[in-house]
ROZA-962342 format. One record per atom (N, C-alpha, C, CB): residue number from 0; residue in one letter; atom name; x, y, z. Coordinates in nm, 3 decimals, always signed. Each point is the difference from the previous one (the first is absolute). Glycine has a CB too. Layout:
<atoms>
[atom NUM,"A","CA",[X,Y,Z]]
...
</atoms>
This chain:
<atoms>
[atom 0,"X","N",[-4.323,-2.522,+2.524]]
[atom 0,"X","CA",[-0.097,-0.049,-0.094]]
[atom 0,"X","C",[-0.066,-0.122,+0.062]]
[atom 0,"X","CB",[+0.131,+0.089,-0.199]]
[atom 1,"X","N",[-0.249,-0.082,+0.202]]
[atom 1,"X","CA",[-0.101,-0.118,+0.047]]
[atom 1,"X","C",[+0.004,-0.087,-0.085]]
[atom 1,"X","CB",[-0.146,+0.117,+0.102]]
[atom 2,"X","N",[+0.075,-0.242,-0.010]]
[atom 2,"X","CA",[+0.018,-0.104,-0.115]]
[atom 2,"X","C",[-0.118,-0.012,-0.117]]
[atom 2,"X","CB",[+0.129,-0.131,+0.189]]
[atom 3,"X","N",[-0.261,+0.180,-0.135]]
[atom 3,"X","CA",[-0.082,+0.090,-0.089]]
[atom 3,"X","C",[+0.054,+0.012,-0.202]]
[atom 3,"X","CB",[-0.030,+0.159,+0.295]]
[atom 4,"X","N",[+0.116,-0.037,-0.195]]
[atom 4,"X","CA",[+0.104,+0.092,-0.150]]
[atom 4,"X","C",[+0.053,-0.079,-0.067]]
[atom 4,"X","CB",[+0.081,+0.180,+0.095]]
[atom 5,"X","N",[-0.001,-0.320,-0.067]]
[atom 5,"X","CA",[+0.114,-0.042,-0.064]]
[atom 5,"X","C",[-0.091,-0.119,-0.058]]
[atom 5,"X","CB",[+0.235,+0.087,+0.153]]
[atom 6,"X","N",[-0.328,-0.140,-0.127]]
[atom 6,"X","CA",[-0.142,-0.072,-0.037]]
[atom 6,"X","C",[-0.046,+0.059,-0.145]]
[atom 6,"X","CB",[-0.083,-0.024,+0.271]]
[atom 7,"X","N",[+0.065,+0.164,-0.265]]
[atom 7,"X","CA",[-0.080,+0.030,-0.081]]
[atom 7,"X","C",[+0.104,+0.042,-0.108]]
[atom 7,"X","CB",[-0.206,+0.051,+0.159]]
[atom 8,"X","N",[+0.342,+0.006,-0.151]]
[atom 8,"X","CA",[+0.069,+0.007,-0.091]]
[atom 8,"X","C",[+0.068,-0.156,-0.063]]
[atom 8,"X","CB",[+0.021,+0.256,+0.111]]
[atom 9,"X","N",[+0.015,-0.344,-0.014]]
[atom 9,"X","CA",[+0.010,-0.093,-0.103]]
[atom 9,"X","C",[-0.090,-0.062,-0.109]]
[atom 9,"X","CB",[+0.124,-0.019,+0.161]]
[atom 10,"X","N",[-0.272,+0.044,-0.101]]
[atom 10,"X","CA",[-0.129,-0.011,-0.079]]
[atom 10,"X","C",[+0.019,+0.030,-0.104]]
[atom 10,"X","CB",[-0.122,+0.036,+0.136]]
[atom 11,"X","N",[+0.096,+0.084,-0.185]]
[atom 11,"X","CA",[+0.067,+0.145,-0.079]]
[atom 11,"X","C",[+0.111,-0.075,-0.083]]
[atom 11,"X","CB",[-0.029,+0.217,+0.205]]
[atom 12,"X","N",[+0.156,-0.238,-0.157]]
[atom 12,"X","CA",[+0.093,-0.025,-0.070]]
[atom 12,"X","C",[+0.004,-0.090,-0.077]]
[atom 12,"X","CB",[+0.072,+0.085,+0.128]]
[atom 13,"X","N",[-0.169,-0.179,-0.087]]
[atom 13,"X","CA",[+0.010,-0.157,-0.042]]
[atom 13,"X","C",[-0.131,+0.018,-0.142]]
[atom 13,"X","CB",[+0.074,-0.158,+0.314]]
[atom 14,"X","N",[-0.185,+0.243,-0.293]]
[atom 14,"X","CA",[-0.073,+0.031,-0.085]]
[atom 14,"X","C",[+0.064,+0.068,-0.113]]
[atom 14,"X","CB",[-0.153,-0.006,+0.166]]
[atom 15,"X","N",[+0.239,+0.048,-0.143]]
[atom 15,"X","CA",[+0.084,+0.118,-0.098]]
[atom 15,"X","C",[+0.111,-0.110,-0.090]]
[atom 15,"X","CB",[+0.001,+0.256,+0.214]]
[atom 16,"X","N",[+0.058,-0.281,-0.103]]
[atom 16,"X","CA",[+0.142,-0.043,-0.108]]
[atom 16,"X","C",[-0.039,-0.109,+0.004]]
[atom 16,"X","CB",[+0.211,+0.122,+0.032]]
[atom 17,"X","N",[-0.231,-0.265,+0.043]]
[atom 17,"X","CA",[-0.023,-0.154,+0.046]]
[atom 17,"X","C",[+0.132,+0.001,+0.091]]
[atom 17,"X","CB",[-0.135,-0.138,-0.232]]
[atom 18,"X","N",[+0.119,-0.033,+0.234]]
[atom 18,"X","CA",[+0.067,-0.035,+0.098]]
[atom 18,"X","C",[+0.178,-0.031,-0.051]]
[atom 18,"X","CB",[-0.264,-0.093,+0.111]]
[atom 19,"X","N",[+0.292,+0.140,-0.226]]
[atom 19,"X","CA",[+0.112,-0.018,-0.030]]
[atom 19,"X","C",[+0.146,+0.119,+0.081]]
[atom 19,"X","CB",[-0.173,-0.116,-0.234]]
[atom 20,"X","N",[+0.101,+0.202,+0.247]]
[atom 20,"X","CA",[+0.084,+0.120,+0.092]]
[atom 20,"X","C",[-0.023,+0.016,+0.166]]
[atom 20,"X","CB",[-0.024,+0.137,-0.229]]
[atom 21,"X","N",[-0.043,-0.267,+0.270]]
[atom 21,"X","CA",[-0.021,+0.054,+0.121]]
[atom 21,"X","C",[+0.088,-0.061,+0.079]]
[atom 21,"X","CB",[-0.215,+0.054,-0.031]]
[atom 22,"X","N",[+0.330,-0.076,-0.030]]
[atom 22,"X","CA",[+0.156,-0.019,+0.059]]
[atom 22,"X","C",[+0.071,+0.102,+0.036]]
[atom 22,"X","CB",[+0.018,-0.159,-0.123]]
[atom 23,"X","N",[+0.018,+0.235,-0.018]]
[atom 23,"X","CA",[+0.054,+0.102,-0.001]]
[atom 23,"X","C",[-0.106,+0.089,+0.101]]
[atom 23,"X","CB",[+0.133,-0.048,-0.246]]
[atom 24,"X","N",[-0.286,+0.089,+0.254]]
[atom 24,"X","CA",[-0.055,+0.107,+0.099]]
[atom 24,"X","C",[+0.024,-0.044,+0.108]]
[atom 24,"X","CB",[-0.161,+0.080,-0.110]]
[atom 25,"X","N",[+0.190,-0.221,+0.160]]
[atom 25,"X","CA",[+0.018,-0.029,+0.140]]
[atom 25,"X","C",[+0.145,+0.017,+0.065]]
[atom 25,"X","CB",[-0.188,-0.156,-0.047]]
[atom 26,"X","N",[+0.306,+0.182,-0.051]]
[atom 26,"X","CA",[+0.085,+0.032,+0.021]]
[atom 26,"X","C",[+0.004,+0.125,+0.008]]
[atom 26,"X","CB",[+0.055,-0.170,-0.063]]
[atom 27,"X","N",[-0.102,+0.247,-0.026]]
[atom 27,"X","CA",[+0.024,+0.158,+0.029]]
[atom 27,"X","C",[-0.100,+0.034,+0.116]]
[atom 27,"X","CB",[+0.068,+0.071,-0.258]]
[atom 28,"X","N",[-0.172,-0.097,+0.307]]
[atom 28,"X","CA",[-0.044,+0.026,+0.139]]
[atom 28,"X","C",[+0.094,-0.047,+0.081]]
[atom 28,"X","CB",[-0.218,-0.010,-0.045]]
[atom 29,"X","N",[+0.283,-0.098,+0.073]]
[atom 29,"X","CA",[+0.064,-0.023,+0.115]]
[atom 29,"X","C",[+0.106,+0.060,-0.016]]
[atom 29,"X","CB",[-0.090,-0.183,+0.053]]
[atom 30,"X","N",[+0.167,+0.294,-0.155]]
[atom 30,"X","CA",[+0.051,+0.088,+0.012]]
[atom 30,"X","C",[+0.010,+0.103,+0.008]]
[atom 30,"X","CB",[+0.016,-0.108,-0.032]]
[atom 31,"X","N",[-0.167,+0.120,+0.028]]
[atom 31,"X","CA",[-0.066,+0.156,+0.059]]
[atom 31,"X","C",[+0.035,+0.016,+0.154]]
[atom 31,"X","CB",[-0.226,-0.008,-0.166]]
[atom 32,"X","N",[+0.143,-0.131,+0.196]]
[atom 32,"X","CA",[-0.033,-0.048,+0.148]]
[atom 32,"X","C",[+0.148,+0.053,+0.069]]
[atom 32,"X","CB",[-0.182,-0.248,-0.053]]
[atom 33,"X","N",[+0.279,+0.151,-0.007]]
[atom 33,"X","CA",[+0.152,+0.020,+0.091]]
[atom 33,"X","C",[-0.002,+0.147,-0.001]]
[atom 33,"X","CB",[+0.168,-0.216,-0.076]]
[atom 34,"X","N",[-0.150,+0.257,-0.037]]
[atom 34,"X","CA",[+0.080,+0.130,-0.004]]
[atom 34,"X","C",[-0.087,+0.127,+0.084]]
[atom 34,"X","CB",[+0.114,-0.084,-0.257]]
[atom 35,"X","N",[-0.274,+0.046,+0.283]]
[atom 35,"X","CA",[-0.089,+0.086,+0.118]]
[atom 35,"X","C",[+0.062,-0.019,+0.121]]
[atom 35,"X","CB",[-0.219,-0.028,-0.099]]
[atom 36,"X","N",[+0.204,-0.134,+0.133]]
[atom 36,"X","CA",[+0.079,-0.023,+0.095]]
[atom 36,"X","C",[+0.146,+0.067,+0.079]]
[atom 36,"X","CB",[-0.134,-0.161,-0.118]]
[atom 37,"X","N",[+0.204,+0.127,+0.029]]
[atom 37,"X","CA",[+0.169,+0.058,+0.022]]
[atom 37,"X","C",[-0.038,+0.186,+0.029]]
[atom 37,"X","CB",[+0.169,-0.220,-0.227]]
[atom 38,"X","N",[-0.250,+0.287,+0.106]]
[atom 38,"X","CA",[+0.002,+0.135,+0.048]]
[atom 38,"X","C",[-0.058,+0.006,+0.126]]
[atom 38,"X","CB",[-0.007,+0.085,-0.214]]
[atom 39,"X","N",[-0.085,-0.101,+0.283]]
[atom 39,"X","CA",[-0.034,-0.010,+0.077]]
[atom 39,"X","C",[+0.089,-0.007,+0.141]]
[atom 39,"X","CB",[-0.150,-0.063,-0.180]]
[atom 40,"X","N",[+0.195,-0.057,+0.159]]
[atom 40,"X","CA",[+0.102,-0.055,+0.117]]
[atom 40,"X","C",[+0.133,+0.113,+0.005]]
[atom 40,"X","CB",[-0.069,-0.293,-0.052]]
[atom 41,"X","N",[+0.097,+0.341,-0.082]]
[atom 41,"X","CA",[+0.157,+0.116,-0.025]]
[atom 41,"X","C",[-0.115,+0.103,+0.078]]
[atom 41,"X","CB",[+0.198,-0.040,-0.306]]
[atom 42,"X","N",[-0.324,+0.119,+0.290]]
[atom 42,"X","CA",[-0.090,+0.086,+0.054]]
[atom 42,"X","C",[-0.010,-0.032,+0.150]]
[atom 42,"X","CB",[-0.120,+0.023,-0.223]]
[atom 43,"X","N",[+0.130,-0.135,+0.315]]
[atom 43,"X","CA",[-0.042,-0.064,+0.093]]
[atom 43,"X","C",[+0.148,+0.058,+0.125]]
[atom 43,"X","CB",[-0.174,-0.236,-0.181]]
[atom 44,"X","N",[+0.275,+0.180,+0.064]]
[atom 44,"X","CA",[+0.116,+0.011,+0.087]]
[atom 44,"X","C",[+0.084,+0.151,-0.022]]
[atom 44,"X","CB",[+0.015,-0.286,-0.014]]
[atom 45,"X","N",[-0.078,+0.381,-0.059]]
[atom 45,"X","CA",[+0.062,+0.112,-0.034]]
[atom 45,"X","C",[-0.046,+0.070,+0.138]]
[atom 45,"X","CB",[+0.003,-0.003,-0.288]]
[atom 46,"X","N",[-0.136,+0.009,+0.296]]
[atom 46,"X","CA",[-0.120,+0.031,+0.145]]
[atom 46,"X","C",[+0.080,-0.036,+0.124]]
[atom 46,"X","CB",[-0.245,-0.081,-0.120]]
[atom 47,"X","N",[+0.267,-0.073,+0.140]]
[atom 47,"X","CA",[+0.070,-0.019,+0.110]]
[atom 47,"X","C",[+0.131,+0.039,+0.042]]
[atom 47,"X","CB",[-0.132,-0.137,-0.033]]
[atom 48,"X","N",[+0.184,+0.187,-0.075]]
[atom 48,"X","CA",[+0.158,+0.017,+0.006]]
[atom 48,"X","C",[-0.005,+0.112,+0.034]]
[atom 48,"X","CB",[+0.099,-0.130,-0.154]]
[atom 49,"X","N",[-0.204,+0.273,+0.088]]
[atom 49,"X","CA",[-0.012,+0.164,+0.051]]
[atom 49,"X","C",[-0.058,-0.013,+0.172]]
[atom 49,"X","CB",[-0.086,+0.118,-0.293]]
[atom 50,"X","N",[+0.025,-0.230,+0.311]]
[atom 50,"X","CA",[-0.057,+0.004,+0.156]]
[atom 50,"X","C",[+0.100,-0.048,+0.080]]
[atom 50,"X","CB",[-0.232,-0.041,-0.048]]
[atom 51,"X","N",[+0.300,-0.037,+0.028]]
[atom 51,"X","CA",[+0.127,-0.066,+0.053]]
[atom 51,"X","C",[+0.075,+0.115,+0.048]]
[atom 51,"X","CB",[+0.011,-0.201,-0.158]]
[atom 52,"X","N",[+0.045,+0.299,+0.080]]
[atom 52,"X","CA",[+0.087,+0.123,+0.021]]
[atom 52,"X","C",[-0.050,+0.072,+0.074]]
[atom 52,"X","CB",[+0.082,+0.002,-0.173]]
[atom 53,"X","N",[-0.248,+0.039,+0.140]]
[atom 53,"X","CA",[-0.043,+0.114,+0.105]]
[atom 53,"X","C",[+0.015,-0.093,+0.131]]
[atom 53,"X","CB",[-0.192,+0.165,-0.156]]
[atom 54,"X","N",[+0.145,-0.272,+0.200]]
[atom 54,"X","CA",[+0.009,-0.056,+0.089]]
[atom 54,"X","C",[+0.124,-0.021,+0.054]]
[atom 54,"X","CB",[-0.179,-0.061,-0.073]]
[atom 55,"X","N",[+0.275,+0.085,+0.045]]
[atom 55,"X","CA",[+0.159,+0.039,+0.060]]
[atom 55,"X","C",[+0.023,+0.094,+0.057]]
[atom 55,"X","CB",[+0.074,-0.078,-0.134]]
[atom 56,"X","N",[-0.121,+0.197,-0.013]]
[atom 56,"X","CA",[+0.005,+0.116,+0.108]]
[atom 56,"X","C",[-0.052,+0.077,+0.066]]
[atom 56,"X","CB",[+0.087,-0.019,-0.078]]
[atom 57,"X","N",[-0.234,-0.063,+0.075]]
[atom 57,"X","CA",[-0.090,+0.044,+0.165]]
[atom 57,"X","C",[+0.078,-0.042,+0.123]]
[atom 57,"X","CB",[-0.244,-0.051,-0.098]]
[atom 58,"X","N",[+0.332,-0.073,+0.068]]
[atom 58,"X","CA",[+0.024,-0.111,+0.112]]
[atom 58,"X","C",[+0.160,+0.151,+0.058]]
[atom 58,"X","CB",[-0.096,-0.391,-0.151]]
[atom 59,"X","N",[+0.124,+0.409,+0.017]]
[atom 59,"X","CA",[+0.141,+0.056,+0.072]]
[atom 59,"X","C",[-0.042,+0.121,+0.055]]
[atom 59,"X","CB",[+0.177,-0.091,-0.157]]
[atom 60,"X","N",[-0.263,+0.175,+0.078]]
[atom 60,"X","CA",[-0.078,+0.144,+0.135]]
[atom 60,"X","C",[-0.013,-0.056,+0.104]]
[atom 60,"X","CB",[-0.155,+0.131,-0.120]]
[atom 61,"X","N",[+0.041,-0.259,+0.124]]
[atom 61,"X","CA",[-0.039,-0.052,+0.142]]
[atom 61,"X","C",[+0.119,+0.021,+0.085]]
[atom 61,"X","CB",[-0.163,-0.181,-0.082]]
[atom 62,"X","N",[+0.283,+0.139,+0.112]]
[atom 62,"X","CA",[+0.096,-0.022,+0.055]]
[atom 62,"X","C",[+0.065,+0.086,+0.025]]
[atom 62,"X","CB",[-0.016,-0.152,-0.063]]
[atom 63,"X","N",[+0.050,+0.253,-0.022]]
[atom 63,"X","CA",[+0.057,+0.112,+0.002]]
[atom 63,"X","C",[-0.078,+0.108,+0.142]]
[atom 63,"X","CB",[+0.061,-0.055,-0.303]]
[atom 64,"X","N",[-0.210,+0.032,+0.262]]
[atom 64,"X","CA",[-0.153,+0.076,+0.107]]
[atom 64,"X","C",[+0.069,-0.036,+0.118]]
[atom 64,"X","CB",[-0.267,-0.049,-0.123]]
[atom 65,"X","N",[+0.269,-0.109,+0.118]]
[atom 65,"X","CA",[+0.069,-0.054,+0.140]]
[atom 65,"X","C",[+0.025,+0.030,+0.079]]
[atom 65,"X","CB",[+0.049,-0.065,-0.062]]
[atom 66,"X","N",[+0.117,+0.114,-0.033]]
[atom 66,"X","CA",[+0.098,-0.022,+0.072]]
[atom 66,"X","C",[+0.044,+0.167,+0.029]]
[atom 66,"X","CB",[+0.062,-0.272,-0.106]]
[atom 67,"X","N",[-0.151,+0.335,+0.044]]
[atom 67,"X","CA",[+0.013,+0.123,+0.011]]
[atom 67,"X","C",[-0.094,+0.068,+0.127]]
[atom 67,"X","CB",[+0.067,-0.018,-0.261]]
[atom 68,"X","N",[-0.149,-0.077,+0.289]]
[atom 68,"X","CA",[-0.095,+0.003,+0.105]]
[atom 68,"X","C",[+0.063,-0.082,+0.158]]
[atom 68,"X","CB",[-0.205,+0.003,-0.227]]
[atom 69,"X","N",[+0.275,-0.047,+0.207]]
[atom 69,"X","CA",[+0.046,-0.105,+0.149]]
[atom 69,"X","C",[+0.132,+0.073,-0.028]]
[atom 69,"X","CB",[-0.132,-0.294,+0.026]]
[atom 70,"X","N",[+0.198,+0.436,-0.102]]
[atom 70,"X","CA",[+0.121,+0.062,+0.010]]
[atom 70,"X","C",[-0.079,+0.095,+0.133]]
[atom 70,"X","CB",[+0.149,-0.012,-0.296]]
[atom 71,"X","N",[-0.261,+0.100,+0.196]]
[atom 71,"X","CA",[-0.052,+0.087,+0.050]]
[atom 71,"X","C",[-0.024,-0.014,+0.158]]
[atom 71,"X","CB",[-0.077,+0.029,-0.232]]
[atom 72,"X","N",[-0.023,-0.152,+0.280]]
[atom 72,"X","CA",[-0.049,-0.014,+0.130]]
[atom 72,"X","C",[+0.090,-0.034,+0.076]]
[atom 72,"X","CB",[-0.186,-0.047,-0.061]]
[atom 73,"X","N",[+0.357,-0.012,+0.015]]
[atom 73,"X","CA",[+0.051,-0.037,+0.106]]
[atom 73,"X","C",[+0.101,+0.141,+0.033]]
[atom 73,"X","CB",[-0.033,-0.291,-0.056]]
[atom 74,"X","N",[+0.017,+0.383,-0.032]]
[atom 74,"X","CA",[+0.055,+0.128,+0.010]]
[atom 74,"X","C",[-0.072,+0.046,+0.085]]
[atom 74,"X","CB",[+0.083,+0.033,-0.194]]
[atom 75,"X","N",[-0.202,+0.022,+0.172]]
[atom 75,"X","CA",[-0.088,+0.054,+0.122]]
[atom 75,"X","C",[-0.051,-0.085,+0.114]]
[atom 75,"X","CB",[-0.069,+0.140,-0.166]]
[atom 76,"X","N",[+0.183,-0.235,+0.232]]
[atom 76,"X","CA",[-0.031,-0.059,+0.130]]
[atom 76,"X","C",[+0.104,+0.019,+0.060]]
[atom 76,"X","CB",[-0.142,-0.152,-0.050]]
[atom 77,"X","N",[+0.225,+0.218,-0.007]]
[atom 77,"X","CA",[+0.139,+0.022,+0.086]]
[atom 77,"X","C",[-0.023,+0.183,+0.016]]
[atom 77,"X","CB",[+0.206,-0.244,-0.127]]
[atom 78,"X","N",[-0.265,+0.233,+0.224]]
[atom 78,"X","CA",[-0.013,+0.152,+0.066]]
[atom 78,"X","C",[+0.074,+0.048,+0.134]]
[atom 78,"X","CB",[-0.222,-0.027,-0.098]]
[atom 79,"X","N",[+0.331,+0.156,+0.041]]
[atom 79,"X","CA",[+0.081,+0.048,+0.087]]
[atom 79,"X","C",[-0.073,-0.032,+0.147]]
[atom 79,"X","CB",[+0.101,+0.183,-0.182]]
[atom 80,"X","N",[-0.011,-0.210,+0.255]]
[atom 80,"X","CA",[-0.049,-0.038,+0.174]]
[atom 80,"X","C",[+0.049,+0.183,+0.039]]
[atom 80,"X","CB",[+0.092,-0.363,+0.079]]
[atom 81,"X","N",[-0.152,+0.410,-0.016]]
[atom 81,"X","CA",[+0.048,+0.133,+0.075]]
[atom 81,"X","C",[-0.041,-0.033,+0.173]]
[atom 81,"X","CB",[-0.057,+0.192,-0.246]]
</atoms>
């Protein structure tokens, strides 16, 4: 929300009710605010935590490719002598 928006609704609010509630509206926005916030951040770190894992187990294929690759080539360098 721009600061625009929150301009024109306190406008609004203050035309409507006065200035006796704009305690209580400034409290319940800044508990809008947190609680956008926090979902967000629980949304933020749910993301990083599913990328975290795939990123393990790309890392453990990687290694596995490896090591399955420097099995392979050092197998086919040992060629019978006749």
């Amino acid at each position: 929300m721009g600061t625009t928006e929150i301009v024109f609704i306190l406008t609004v609010y203050l035309l409507v009710f006065g200035t006796k509630g704009l305690p209580s509206m400034a409290r319940q926005m800044g508990r809008v605010m947190r609680q956008a916030r926090d979902a967000t951040q629980d949304i933020q770190r749910e993301i990083l935590s599913g990328t975290e894992d795939i990123r393990k187990e790309a890392q453990s294929m990687r290694k596995e490719v490896q090591k399955a690759g420097e099995t392979r080539k050092s197998g086919s360098e040992k060629k019978p002598s006749e």
